[in-house]
GUMIMI-497234 format. One record per atom (N, C-alpha, C): residue number from 1; residue in one letter; atom name; y, x, z. Coordinates in steps of 0.001 Angstrom, whole numbers, plus 500000, padded with zeros to 6 digits. Layout:
<node n="NUM" res="a" atom="CA" north="Y" east="X" up="Z"/>
...
This chain:
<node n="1" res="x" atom="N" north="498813" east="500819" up="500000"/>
<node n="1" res="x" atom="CA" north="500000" east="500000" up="500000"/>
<node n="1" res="x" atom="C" north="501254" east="500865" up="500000"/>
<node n="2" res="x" atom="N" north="501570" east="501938" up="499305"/>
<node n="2" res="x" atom="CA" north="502400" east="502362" up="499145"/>
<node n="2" res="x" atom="C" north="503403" east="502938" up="498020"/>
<node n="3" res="x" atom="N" north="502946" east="501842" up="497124"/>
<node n="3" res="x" atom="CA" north="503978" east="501496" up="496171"/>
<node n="3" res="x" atom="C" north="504939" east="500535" up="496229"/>
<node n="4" res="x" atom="N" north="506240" east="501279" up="495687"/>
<node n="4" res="x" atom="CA" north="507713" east="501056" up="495865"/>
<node n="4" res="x" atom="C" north="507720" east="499438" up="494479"/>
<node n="5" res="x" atom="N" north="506508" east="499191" up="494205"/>
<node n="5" res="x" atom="CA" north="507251" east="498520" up="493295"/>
<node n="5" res="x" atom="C" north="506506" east="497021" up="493732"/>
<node n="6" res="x" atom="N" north="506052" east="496677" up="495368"/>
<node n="6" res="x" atom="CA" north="505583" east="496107" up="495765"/>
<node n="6" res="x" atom="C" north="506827" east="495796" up="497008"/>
<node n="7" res="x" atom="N" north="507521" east="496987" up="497393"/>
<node n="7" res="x" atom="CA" north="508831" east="496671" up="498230"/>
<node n="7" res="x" atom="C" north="509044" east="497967" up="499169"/>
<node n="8" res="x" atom="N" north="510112" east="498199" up="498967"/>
<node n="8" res="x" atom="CA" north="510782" east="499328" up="500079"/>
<node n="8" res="x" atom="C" north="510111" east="499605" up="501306"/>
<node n="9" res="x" atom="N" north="509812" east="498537" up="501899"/>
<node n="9" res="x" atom="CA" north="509193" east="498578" up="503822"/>
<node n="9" res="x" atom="C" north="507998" east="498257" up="503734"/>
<node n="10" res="x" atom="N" north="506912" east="499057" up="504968"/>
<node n="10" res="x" atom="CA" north="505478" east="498878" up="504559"/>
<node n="10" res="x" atom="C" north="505992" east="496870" up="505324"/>
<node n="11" res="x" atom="N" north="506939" east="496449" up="505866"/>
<node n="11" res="x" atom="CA" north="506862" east="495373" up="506378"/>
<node n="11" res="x" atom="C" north="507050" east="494172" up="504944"/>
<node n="12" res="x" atom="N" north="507461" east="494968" up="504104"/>
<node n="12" res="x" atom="CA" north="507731" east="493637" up="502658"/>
<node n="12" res="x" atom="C" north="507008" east="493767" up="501918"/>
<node n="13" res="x" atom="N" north="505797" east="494793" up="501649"/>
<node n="13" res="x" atom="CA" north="504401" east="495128" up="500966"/>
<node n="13" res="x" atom="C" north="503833" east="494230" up="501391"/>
<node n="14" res="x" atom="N" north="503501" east="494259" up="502777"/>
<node n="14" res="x" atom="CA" north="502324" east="493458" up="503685"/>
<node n="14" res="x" atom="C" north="503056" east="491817" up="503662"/>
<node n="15" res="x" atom="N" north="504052" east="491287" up="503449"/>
<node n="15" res="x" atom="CA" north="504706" east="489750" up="503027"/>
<node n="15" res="x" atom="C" north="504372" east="489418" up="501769"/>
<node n="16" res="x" atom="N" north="504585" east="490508" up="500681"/>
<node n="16" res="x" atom="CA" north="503719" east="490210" up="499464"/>
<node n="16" res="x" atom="C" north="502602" east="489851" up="499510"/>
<node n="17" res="x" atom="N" north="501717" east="491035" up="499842"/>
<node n="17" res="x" atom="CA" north="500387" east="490858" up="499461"/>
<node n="17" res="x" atom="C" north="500238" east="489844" up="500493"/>
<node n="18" res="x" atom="N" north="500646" east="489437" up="501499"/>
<node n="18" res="x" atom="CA" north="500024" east="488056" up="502672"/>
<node n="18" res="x" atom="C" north="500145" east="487085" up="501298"/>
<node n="19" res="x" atom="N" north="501282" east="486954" up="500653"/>
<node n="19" res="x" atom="CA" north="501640" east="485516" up="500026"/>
<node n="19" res="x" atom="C" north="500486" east="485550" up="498829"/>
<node n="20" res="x" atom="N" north="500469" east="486625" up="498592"/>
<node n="20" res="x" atom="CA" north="499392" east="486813" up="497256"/>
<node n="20" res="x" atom="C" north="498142" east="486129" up="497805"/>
<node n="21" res="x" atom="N" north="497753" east="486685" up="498757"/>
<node n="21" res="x" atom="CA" north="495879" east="486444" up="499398"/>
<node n="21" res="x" atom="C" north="496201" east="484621" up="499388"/>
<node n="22" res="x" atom="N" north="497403" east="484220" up="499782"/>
<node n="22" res="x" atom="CA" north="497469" east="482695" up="500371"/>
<node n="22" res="x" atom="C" north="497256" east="482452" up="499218"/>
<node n="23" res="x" atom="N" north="498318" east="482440" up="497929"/>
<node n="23" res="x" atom="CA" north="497935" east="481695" up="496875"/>
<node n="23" res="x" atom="C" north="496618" east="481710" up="496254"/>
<node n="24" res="x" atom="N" north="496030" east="483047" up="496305"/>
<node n="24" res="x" atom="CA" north="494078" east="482922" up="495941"/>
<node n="24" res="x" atom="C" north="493623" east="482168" up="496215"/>
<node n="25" res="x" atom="N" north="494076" east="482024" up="497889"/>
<node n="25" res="x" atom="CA" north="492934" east="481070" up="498748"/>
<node n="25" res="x" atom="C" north="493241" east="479587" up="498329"/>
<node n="26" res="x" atom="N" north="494271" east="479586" up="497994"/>
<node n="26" res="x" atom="CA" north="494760" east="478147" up="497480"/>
<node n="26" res="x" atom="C" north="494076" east="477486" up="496083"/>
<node n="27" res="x" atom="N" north="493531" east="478525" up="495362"/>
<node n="27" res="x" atom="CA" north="492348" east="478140" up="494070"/>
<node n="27" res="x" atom="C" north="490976" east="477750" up="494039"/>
<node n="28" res="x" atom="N" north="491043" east="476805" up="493739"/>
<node n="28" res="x" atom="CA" north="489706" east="475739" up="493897"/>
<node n="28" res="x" atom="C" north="488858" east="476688" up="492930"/>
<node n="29" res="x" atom="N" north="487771" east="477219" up="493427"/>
<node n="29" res="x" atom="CA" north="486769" east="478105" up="492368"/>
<node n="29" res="x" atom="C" north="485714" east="477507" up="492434"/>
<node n="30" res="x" atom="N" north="485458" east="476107" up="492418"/>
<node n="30" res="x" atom="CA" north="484361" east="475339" up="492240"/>
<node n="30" res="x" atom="C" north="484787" east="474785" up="490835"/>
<node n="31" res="x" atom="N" north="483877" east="475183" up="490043"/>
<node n="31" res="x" atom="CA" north="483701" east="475057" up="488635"/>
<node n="31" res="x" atom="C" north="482582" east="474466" up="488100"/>
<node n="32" res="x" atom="N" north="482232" east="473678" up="488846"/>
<node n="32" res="x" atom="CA" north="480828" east="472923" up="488367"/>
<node n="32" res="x" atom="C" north="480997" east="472908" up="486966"/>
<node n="33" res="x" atom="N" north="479670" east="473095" up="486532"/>
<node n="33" res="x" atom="CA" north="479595" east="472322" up="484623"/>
<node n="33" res="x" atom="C" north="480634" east="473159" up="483932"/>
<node n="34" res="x" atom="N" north="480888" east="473898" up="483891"/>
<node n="34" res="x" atom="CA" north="482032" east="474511" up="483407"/>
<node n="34" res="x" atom="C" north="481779" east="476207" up="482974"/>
<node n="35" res="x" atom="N" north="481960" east="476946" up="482394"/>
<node n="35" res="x" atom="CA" north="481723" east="478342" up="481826"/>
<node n="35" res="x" atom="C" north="482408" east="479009" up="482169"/>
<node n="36" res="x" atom="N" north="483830" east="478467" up="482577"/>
<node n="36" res="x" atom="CA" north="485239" east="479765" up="483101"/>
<node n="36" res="x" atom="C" north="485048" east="480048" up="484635"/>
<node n="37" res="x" atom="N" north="484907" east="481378" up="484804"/>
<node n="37" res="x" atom="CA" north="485059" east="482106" up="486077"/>
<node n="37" res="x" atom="C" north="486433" east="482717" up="485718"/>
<node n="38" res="x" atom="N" north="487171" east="481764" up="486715"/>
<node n="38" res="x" atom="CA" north="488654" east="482306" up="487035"/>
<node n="38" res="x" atom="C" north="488754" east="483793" up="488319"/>
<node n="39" res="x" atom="N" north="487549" east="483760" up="489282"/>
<node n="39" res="x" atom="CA" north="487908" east="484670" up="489679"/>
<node n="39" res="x" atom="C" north="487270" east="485820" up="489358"/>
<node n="40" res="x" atom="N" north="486245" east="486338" up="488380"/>
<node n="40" res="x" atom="CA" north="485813" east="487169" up="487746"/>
<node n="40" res="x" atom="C" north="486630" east="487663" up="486820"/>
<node n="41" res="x" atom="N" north="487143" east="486445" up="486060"/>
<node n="41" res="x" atom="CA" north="488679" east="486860" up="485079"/>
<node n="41" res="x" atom="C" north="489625" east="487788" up="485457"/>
<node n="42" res="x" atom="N" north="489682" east="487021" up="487047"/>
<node n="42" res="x" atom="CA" north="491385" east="488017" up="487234"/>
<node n="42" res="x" atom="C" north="491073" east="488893" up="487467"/>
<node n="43" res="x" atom="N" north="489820" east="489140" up="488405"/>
<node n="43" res="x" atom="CA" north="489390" east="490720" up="488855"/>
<node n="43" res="x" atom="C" north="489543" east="491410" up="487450"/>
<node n="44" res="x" atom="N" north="488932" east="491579" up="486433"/>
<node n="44" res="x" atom="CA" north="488418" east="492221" up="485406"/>
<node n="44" res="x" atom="C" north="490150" east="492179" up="484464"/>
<node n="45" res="x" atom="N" north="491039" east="491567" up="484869"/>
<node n="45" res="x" atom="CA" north="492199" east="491618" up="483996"/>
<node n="45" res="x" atom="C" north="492989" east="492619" up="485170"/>
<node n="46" res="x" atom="N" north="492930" east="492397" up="486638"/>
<node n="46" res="x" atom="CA" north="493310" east="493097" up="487224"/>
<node n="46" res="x" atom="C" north="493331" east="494948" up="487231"/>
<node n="47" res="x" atom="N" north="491665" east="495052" up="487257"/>
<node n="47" res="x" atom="CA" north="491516" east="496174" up="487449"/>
<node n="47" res="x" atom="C" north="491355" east="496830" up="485940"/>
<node n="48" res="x" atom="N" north="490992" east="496442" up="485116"/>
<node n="48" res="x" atom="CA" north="491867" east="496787" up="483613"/>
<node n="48" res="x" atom="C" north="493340" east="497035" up="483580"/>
<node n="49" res="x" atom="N" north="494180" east="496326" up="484280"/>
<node n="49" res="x" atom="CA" north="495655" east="496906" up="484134"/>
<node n="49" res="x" atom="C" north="495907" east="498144" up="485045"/>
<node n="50" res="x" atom="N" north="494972" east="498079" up="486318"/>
<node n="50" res="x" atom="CA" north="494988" east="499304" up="487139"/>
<node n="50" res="x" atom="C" north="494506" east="500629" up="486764"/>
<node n="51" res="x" atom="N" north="493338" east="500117" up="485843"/>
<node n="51" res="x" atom="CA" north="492527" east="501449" up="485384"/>
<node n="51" res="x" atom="C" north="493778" east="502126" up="484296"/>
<node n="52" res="x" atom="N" north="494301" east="501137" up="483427"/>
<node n="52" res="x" atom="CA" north="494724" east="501733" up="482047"/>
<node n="52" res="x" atom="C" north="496302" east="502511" up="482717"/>
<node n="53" res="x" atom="N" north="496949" east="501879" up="483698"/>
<node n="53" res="x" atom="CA" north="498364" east="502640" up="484398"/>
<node n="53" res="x" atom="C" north="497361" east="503774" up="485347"/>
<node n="54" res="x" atom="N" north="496207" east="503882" up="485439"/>
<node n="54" res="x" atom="CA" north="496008" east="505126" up="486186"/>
<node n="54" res="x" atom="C" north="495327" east="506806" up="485346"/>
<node n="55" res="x" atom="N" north="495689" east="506417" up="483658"/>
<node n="55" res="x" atom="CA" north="495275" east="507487" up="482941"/>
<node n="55" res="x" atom="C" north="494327" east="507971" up="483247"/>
<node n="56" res="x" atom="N" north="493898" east="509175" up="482743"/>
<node n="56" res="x" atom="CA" north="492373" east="509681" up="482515"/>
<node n="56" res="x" atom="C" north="491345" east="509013" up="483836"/>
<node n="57" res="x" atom="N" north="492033" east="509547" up="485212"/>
<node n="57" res="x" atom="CA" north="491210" east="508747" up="486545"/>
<node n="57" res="x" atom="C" north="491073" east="507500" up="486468"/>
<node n="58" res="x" atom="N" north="491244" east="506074" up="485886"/>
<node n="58" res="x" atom="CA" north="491115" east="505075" up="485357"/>
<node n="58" res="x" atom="C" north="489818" east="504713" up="484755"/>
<node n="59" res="x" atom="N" north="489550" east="505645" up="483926"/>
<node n="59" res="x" atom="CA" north="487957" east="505603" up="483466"/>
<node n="59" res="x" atom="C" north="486933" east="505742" up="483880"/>
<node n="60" res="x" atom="N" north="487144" east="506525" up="485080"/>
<node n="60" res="x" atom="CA" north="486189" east="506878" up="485886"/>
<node n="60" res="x" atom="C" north="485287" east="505980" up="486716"/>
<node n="61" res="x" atom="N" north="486082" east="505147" up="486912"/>
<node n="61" res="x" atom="CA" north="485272" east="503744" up="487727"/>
<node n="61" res="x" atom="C" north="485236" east="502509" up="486668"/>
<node n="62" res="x" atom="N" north="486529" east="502458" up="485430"/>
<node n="62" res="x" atom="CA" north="486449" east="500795" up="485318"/>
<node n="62" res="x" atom="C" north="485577" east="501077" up="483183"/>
<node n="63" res="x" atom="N" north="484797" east="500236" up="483221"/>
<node n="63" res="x" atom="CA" north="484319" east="499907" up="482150"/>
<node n="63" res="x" atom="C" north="485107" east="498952" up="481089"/>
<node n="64" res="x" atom="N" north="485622" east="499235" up="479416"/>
<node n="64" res="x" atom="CA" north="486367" east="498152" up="478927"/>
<node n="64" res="x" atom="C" north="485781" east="497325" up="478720"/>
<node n="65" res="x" atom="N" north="486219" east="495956" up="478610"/>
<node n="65" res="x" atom="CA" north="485770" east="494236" up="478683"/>
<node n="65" res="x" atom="C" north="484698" east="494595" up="477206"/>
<node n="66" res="x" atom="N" north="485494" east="495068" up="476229"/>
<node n="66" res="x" atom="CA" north="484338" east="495034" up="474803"/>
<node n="66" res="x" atom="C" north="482864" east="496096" up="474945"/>
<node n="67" res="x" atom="N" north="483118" east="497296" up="475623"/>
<node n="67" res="x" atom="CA" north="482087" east="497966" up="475944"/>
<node n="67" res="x" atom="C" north="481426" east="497401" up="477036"/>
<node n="68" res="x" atom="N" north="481374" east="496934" up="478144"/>
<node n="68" res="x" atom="CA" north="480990" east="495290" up="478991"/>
<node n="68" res="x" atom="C" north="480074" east="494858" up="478160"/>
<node n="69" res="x" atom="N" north="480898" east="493925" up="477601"/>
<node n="69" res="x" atom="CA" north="480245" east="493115" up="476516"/>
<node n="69" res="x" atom="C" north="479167" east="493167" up="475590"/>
<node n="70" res="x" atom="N" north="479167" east="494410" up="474726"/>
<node n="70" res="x" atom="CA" north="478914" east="494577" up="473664"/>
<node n="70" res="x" atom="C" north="477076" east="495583" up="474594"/>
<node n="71" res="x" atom="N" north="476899" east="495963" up="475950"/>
<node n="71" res="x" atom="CA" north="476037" east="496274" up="476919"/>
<node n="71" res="x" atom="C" north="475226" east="495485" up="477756"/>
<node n="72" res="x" atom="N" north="476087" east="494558" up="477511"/>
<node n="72" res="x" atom="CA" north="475369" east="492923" up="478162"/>
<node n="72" res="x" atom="C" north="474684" east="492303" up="477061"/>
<node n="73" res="x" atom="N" north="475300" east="492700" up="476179"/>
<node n="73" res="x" atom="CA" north="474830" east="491491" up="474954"/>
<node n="73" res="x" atom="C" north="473566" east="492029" up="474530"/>
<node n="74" res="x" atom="N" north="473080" east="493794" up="474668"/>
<node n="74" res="x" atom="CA" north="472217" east="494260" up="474158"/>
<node n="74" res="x" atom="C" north="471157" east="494146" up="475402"/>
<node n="75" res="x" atom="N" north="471447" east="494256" up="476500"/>
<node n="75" res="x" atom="CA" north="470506" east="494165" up="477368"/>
<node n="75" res="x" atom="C" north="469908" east="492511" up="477637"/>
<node n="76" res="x" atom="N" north="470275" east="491501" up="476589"/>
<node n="76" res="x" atom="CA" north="470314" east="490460" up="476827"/>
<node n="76" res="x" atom="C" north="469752" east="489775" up="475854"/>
<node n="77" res="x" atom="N" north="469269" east="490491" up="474591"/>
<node n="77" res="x" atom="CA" north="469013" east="489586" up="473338"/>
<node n="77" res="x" atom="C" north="467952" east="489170" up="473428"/>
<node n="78" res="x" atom="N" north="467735" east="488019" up="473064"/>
<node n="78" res="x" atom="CA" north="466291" east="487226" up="472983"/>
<node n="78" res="x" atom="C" north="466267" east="486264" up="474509"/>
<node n="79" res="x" atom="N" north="467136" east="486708" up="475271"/>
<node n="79" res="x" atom="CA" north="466582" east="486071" up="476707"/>
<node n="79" res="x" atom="C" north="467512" east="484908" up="476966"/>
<node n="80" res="x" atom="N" north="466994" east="484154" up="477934"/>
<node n="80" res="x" atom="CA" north="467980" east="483136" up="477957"/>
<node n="80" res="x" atom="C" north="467795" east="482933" up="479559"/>
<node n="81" res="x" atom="N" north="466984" east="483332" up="480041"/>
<node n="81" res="x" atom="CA" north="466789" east="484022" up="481980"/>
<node n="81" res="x" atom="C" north="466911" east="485094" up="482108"/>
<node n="82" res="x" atom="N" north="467392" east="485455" up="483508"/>
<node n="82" res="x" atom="CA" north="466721" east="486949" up="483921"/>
<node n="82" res="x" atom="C" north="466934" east="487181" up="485219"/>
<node n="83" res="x" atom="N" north="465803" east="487566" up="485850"/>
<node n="83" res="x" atom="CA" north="465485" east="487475" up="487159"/>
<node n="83" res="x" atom="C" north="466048" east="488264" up="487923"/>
<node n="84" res="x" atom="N" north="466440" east="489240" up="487155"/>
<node n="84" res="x" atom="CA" north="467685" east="489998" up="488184"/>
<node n="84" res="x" atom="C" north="468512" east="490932" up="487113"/>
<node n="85" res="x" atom="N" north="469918" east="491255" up="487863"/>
<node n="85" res="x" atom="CA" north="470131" east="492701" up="486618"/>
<node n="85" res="x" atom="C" north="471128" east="493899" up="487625"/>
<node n="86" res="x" atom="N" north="470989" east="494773" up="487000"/>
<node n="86" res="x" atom="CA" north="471597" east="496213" up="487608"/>
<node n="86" res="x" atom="C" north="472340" east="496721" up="487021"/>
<node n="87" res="x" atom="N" north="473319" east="497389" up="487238"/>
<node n="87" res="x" atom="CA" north="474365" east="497734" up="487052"/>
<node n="87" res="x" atom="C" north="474330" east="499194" up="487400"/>
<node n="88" res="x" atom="N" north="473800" east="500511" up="486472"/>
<node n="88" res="x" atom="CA" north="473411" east="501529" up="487380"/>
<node n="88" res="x" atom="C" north="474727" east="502393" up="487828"/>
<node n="89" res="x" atom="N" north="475920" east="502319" up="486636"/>
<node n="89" res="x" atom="CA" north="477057" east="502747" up="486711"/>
<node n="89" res="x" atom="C" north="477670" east="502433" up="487909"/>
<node n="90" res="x" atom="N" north="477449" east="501287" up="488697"/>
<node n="90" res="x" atom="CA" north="478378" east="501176" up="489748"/>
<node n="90" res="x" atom="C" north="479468" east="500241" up="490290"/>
<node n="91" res="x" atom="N" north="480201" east="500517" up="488756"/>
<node n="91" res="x" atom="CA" north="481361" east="500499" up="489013"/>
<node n="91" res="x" atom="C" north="482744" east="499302" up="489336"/>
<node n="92" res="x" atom="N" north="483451" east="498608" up="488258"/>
<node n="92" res="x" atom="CA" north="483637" east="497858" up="488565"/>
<node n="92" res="x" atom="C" north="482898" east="496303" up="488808"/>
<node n="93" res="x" atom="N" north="481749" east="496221" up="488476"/>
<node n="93" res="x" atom="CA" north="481128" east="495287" up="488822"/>
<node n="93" res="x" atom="C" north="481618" east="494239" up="486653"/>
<node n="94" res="x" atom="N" north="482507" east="494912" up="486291"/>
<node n="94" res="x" atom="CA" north="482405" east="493830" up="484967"/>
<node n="94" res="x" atom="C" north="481267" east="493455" up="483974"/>
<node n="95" res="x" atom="N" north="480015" east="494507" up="483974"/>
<node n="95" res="x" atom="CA" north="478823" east="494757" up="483302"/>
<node n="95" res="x" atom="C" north="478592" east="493462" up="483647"/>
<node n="96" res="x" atom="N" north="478148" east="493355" up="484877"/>
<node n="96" res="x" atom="CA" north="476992" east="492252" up="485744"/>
<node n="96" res="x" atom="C" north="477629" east="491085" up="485280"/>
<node n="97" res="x" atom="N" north="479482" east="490976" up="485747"/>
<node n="97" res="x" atom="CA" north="479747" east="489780" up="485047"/>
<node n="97" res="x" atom="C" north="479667" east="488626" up="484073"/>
<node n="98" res="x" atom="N" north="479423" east="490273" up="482455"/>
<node n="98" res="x" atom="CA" north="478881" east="490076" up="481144"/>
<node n="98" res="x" atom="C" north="477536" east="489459" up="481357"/>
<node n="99" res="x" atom="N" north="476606" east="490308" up="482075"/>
<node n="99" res="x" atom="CA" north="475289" east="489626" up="481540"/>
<node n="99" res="x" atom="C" north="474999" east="488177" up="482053"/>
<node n="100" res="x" atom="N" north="475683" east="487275" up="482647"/>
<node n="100" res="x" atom="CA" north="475978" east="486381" up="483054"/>
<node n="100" res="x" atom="C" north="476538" east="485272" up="482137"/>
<node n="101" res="x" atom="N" north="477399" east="486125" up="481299"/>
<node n="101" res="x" atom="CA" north="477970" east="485006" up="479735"/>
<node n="101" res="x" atom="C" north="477020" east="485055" up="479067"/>
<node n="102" res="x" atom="N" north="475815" east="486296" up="478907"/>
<node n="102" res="x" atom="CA" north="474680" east="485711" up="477910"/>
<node n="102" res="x" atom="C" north="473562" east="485231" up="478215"/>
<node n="103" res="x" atom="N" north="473031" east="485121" up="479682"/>
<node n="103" res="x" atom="CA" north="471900" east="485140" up="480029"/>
<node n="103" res="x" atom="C" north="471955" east="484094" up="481477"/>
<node n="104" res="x" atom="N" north="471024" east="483205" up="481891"/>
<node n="104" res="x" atom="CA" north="471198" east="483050" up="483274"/>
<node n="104" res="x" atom="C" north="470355" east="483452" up="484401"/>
<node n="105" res="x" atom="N" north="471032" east="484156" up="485318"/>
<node n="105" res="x" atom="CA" north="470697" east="485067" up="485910"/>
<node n="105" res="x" atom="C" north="469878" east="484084" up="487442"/>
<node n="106" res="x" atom="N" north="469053" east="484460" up="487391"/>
<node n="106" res="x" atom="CA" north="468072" east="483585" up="488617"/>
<node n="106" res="x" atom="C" north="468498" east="484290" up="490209"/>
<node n="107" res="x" atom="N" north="468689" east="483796" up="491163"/>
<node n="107" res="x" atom="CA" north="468879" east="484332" up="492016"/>
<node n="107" res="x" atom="C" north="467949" east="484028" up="493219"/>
C-alpha cells in the first residue's frame, strides 16, 4: 500500500481500498444459469493491468488471457468433463479459470 497514486497518507490508501472491498462485497456473484464470472473477470483484467505496468517482473507470475486460453482449449479438446485440473505454473490462477470455459470441471 504504498502507492502515491492511491493517496498521500497510509490513512487515505486504507479509506480507498476500505471503500473498494465494500463495493465488491456489494456484488451479487450468484450467477445461476449464466456463463459470466464477474469475479474471475476482474481478477484476470486486474492483474493483467498489474502485470503489464510492472514490465519484465510482470511475466513472471501472470499468464496472457490468449495464451490461457489457447492452453485450456488444448488441454480440453474432445472433453466435455473433467474430474479435476492443475495448474503446474502456479500462478495467477487464469489457466484453471480457462479450463472451466471449455470443460466442466467436477468437484
Amino acid at each position: 500500500m504504498k502507492s502515491s497514486k492511491l493517496g498521500r497518507e497510509l490513512k487515505q490508501r486504507g479509506k480507498l481500498i476500505g471503500k473498494i472491498l465494500k463495493q465488491i462485497d456489494s456484488i451479487s456473484f450468484e450467477m445461476g444459469g449464466t456463463d459470466i464470472d464477474i469475479l474471475g473477470t476482474a481478477y484476470i483484467t486486474l492483474i493483467g493491468n498489474f502485470a503489464s505496468t510492472a514490465g519484465k517482473k510482470g511475466g513472471e507470475f501472470y499468464t496472457p488471457m490468449n495464451m490461457s486460453k489457447l492452453v485450456a482449449r488444448l488441454a480440453t479438446v474432445g472433453l466435455t468433463d473433467v474430474l479435476s485440473a492443475f495448474d503446474c505454473a502456479c500462478g495467477s490462477g487464469s489457466l484453471l479459470l480457462q479450463v472451466g470455459q471449455f470443460a466442466k470441471v467436477k468437484i
